[in-house]
N, C-alpha and C positions, 0 to 999 in steps of 0.2 A: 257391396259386391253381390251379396245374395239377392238382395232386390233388383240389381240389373239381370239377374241370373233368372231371376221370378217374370220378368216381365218380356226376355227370350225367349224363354220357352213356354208363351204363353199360346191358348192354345188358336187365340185368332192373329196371332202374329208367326206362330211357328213356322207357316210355310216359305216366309220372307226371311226370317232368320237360318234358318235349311239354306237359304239360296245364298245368302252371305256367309254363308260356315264353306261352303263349294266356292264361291268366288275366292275367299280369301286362300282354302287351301293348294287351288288351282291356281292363282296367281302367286303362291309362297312356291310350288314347283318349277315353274316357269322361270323365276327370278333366280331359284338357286343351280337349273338345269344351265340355265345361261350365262349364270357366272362361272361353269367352268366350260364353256363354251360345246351344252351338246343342251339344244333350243327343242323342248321338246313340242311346241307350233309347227316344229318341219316337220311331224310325222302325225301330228292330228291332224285329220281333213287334210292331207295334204293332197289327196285327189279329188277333196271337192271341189267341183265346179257348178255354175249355176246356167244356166241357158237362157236366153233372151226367148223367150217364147210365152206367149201372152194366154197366161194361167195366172190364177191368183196366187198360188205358191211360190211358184218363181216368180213373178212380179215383186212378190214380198221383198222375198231373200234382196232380187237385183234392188232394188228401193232401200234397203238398210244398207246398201255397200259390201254386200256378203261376195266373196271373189277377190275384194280388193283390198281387204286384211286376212291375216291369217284365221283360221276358223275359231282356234282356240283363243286366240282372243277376242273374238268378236261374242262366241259363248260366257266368256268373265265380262266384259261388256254389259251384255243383256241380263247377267244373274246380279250384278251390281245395279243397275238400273231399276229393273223388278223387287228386288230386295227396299229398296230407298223409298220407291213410291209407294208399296205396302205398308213401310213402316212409318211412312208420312201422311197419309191418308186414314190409315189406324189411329193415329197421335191425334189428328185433328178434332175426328171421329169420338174419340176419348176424354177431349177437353172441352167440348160440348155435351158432353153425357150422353152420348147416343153409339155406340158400340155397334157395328156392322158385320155382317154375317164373311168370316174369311173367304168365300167362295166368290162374293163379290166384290169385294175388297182387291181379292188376285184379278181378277178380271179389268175391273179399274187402271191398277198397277200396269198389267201386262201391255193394257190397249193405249196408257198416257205414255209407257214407256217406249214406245213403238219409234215417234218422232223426234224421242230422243237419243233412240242409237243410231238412229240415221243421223243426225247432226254431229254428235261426238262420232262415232265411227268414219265420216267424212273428215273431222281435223285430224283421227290415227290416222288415217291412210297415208296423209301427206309426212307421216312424220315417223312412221316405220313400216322401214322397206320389207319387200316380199322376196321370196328366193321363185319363185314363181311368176310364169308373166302370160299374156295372153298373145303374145308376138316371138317370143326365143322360149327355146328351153331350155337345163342347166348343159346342157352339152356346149353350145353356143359360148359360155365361160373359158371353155380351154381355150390356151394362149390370151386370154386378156391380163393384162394389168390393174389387178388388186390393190386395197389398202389394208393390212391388219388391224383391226378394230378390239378383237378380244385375242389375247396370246400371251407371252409369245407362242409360235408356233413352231411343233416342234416334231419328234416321233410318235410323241402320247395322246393324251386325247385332241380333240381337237378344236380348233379357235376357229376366229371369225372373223371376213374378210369382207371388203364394202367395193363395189365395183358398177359400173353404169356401162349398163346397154348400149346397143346403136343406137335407140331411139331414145336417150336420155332418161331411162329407169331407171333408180335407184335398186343394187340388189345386196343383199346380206346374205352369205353363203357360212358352211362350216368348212374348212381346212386347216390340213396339216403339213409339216415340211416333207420334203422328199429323203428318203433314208439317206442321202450323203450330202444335204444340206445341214446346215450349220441350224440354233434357232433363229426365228425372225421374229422380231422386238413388233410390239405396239407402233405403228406409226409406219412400219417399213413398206412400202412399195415392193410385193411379191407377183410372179409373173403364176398364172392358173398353168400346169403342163398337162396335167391326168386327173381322172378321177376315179374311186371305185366306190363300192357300197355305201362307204362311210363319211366321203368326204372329197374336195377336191385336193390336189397334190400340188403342192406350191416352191418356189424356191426363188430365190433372190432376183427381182427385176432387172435384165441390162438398163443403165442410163438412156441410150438409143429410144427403146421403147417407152420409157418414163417419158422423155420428152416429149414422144410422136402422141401417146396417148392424151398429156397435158394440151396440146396443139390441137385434140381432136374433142377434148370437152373447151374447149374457149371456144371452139367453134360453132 
């Protein structure tokens, strides 16, 4: 254990291990913010946005998919990916006996790792939804027809609700019940009515509208 511990904190791999020590403990808050349904993604970068405007920096960002996942995961992304190729390239670097200066090493990492958050960030996109879109915004939600995802949902903190745009976007919102609402179970079909600061205000879907909405994603 100490020799793993010897070779972390060594001192031409230390900046890849930094960046795995942030990844893991950034991704251990996220998993545990969202198990009780308050996503702390919805409040990092949640007003970033990237512009199509042809500069190299924004060309970047739009080229790794940045806009089209949430920010903070896309920063665990990139600190997982720079961590890996560091310490893959150190390794190699090591078992040829020729040991490489960290400055280049990160440079390396950084530059190999580039094509690969654009790839892996291209298959998250498809596979977790944003509360953000580039066509509606969360106003647009009231009165749709939700699913409960994380809950149940109730007066206390609040859970999480899956629902699709007019234009067939998937979005993951936070909500909670309406104070003379009952809770609403995992699975329940809840109608959005309000929303304030914290969240939208949800309460039991009429059947009418379950249908009309089923009727309108078949479509």
């Amino acid at each position: 254990m100490n020799a793993i511990g010897d070779i972390l904190l060594a001192s031409d791999v230390r900046p890849f291990a930094v960046a795995a020590a942030i990844m893991v403990a950034l991704g251990g808050i996220e998993l545990l913010t969202t198990m009780i349904g308050f996503s702390i993604s919805e409040f990092v970068g949640k007003d970033f946005s990237v512009e199509a405007e042809n500069n190299g920096l924004n060309g970047l960002f739009l080229w790794i998919n940045a806009g089209r996942l949430p920010l903070l995961i896309l920063i665990i992304l990139a600190l997982g990916i720079f961590a890996i190729g560091g310490f893959l390239i150190q390794g190699l670097a090591h078992s040829v006996g020729a040991g490489l200066p960290v400055s280049i090493v990160a440079v390396a990492a950084a530059a190999a790792g580039i094509p690969l958050i654009r790839m892996t960030s291209r298959g998250l996109a498809r596979i977790i939804p944003r509360d953000e879109s580039y066509a509606v915004s969360d106003n647009d939600f009231v009165g749709k027809v939700a699913t409960v995802t994380v809950g149940p949902l109730d007066q206390g903190l609040p859970g999480r609700v899956r629902l699709k745009d007019v234009f067939g976007n998937w979005h993951t919102v936070s909500a909670r019940a309406a104070s003379d609402s009952e809770a609403l179970p995992v699975g329940a079909d809840v109608l959005l009515v309000d929303r304030d600061a914290r969240s939208f205000i949800a309460i039991a879907a009429p059947a009418d509208l379950i249908e009309q909405q089923a009727s309108s994603n078949r479509a």
